[in-house]
C-alpha positions as CSV (number, residue, x, y, z in Angstrom):
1,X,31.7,156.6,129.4
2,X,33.1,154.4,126.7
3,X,34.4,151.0,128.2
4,X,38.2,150.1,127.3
5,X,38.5,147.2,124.5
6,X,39.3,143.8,125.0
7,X,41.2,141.3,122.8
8,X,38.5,139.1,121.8
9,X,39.3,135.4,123.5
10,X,39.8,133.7,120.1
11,X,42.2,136.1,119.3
12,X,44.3,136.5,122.4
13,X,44.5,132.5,122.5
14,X,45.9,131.8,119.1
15,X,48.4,134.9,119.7
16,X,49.6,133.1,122.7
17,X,50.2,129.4,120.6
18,X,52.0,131.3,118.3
19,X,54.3,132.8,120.7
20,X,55.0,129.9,122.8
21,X,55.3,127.7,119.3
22,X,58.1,130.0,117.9
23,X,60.0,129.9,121.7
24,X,59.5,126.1,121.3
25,X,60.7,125.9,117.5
26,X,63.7,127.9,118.5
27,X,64.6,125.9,121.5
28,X,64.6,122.7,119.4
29,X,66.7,124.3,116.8
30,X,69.4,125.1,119.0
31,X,68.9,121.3,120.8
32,X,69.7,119.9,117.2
33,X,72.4,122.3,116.1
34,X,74.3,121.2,119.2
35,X,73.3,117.5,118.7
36,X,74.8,117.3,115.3
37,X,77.4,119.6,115.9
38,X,78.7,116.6,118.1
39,X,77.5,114.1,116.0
40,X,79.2,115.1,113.0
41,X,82.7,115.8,114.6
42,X,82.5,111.9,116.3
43,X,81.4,110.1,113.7
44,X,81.1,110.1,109.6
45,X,80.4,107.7,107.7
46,X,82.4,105.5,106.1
47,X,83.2,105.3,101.6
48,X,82.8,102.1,100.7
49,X,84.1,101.7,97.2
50,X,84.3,98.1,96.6
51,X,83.0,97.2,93.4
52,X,83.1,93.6,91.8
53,X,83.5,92.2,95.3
54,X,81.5,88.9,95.5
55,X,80.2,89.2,99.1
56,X,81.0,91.2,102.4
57,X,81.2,89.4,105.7
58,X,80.9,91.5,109.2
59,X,83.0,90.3,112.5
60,X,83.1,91.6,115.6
61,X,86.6,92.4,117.3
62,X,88.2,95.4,118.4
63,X,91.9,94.2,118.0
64,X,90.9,94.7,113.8
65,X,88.4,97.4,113.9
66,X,89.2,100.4,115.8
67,X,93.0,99.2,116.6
68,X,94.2,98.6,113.6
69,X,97.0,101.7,113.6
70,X,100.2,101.1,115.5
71,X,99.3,103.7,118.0
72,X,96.4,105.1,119.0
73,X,94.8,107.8,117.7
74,X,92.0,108.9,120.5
75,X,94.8,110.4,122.6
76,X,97.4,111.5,120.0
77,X,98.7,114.8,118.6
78,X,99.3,115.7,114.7
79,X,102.8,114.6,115.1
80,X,102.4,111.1,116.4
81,X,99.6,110.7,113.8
82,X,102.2,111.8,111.3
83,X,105.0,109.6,112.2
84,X,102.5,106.5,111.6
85,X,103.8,107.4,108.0
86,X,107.3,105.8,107.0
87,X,107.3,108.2,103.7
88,X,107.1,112.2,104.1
89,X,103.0,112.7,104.9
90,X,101.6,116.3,104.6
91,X,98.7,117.5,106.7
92,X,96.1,119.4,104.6
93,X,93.2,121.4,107.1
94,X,90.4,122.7,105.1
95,X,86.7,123.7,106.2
96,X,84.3,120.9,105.2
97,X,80.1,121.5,106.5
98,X,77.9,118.9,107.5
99,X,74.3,118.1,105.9
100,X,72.9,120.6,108.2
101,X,75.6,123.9,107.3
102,X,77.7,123.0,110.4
103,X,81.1,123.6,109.5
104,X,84.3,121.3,110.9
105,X,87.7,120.9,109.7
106,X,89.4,117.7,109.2
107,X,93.0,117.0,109.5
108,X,93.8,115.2,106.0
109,X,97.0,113.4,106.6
110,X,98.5,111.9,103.3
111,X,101.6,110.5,102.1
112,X,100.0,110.6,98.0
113,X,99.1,106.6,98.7
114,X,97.9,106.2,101.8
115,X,95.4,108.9,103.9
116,X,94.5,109.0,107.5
117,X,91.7,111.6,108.0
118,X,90.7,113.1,111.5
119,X,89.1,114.7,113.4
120,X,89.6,117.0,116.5
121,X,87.2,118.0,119.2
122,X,90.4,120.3,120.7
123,X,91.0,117.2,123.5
124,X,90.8,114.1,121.5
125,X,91.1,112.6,117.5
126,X,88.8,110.3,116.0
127,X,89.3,108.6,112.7
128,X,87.2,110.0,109.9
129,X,88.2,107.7,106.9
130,X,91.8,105.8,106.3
131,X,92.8,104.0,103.4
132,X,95.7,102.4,103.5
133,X,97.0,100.3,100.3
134,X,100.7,99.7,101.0
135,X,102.8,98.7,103.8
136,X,104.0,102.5,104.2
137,X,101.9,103.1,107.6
138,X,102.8,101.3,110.6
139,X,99.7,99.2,111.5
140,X,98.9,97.0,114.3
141,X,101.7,94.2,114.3
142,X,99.6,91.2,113.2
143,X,98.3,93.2,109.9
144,X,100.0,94.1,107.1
145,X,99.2,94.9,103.5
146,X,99.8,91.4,101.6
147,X,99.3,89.1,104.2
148,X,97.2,85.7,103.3
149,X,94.4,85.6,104.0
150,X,94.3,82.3,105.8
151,X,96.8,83.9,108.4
152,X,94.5,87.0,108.8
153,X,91.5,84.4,109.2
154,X,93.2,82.4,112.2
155,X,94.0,85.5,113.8
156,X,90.2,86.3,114.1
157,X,89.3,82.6,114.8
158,X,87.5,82.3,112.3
159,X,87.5,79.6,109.1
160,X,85.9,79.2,105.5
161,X,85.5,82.6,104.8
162,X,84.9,82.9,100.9
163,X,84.4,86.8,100.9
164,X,87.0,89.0,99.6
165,X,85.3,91.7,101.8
166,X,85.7,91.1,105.6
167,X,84.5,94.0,107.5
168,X,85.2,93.9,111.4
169,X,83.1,96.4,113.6
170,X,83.9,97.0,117.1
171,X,82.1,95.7,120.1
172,X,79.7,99.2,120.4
173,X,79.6,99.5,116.7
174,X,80.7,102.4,116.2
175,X,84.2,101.8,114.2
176,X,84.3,99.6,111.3
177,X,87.9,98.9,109.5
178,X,86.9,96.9,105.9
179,X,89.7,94.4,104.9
180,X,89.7,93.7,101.3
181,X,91.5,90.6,99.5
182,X,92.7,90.1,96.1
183,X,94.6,86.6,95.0
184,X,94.1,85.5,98.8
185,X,96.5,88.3,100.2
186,X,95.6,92.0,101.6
187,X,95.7,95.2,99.3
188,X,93.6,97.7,100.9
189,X,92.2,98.6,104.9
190,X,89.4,101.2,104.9
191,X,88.7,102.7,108.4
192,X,86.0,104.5,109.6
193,X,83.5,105.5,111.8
194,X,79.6,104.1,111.4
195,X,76.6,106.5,111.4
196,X,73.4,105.6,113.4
């Protein structure tokens, strides 16, 4: 009588770390996917074209990072994002992807001078990028495009700044809004959020 066959011990082990490697490569997979999912529609990283500037300095104060819009945009709509405009804005929605192929869609808001870009997790709106350059969106009341700098610089408390490039983070440094100064007065904000 011939006795059955048994998968050798050698064999049956590795079969078994191959199996419980590909359950464990898969569940990590689908842990990250979600991760950046949320990371991506939170937070992006902010352009920062400044070339020929002399030096940058960093400030912390919410007031001038993440409030610098008259309203708010964390618990607005696409119509009070839209009336931060004085001149006609248009909302463009198209499908961008992240690094990893996740896809979102940002709400481009743009007036063909000035662009607030957001994005939506269907209950809230964070701020992508904004670059304002003119006095055409309604910002926070102590800011405005061509403002000296001297009067921006007491409003932080602050003195004997040199840079021309003041960016002001928020207290969890998460939101930056760059002010940038030509001929000691204000010509462009950039907003946006900061990636770990």
């Amino acid at each position: 009588m011939k006795k059955p066959s048994t998968l050798n011990p050698l064999l049956a082990t590795l079969l078994l770390i191959t199996i419980v490697g590909c359950q464990n490569k898969s569940n990590q997979k689908n842990k990250q996917d979600q991760y950046d999912t949320v990371k991506s529609a939170t937070k992006s990283k902010i352009e920062k074209p400044i070339p020929g500037s002399n030096c940058d300095t960093m400030l912390i104060s919410q007031e001038f990072s993440y409030d610098v819009l008259a309203s708010e945009v964390f618990n607005s709509d696409t119509n009070k994002i839209k009336s931060l405009f004085l001149d006609r804005a248009i909302i463009k929605i198209e499908k961008a992807v992240t690094e990893e192929g996740v896809p979102y869609y940002p709400y481009d808001f743009t007036d063909g001078t000035n662009k607030i870009i957001v994005l939506s997790n269907d209950t809230s709106y964070y701020i992508k990028y904004a670059e304002i350059k003119n006095n055409k969106v309604v910002l926070n009341k102590k800011i405005s495009i061509g403002m000296k700098k001297s009067i921006f610089l007491e409003l932080l408390k602050v003195k004997n700044i040199k840079c021309n490039t003041i960016t002001v983070k928020d207290e969890e440094l998460t939101f930056e809004s760059i002010y940038i100064f030509k001929n000691d007065k204000l010509k462009k904000v950039l907003m946006g959020g900061i990636v770990d």
